[in-house]
C-alpha positions in Angstrom: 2.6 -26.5 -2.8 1.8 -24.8 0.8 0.0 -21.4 -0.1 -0.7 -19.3 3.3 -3.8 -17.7 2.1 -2.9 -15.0 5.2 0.0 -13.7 2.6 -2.2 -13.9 -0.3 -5.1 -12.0 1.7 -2.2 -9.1 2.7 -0.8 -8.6 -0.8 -4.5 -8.2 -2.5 -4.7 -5.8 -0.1 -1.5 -3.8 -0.2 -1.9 -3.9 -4.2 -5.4 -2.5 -3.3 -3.8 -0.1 -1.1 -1.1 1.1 -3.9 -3.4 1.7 -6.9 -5.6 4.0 -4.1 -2.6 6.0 -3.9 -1.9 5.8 -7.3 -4.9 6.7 -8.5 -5.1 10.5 -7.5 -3.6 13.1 -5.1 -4.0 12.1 -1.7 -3.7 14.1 1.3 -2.0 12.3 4.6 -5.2 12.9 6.9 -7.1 11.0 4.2 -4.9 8.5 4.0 -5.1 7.8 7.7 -8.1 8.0 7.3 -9.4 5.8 4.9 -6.8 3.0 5.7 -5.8 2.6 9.4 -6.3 -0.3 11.5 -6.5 -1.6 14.6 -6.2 -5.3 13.2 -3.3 -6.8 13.4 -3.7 -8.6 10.7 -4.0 -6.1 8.0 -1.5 -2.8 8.9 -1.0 -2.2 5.5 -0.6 1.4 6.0 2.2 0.8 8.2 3.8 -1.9 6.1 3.6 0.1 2.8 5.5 3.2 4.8 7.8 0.6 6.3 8.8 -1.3 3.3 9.5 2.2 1.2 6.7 1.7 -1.4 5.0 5.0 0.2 6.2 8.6 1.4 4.7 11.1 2.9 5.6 14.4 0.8 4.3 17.8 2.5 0.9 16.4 3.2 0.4 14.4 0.6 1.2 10.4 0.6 2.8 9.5 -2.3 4.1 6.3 -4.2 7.9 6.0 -4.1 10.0 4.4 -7.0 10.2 1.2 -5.1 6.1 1.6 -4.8 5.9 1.8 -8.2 7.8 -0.4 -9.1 6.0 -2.8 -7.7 2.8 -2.0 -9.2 4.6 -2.3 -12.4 6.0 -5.7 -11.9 2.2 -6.9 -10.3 0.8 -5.6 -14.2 3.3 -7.3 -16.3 1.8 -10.0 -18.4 
């Protein structure tokens, strides 16, 4: 089986990158913040907006159902 560890690298991260979110309130500037890149290889910010799993909601970021959803389905035994 052909694993491209790039995929598995990105999806640790995005999970990472969800239970941030999920974890507490979190304001848009601190979002920014805390997880923009200028790699190309790991624009999870821009992915997780892209993809629906985030929102941003006044100025907060938030998860949306699809976001945690996803964290739901990554738990499940």
């Amino acid at each position: 089986m052909n694993v491209d560890v790039r995929e598995i690298d990105h999806s640790l991260l995005l999970r990472e990158f969800l239970d941030w979110i999920a974890a507490r309130q979190r304001s848009y500037d601190d979002t920014v913040e805390a997880w923009r890149s200028s790699c190309p290889r790991h624009p999870v910010l821009d992915d997780a907006f892209t993809a629906g799993l985030i929102a941003s909601v006044g100025k907060s970021v938030v998860l949306t159902n699809r976001g945690e959803a996803l964290l739901g389905s990554d738990s499940a035994p």
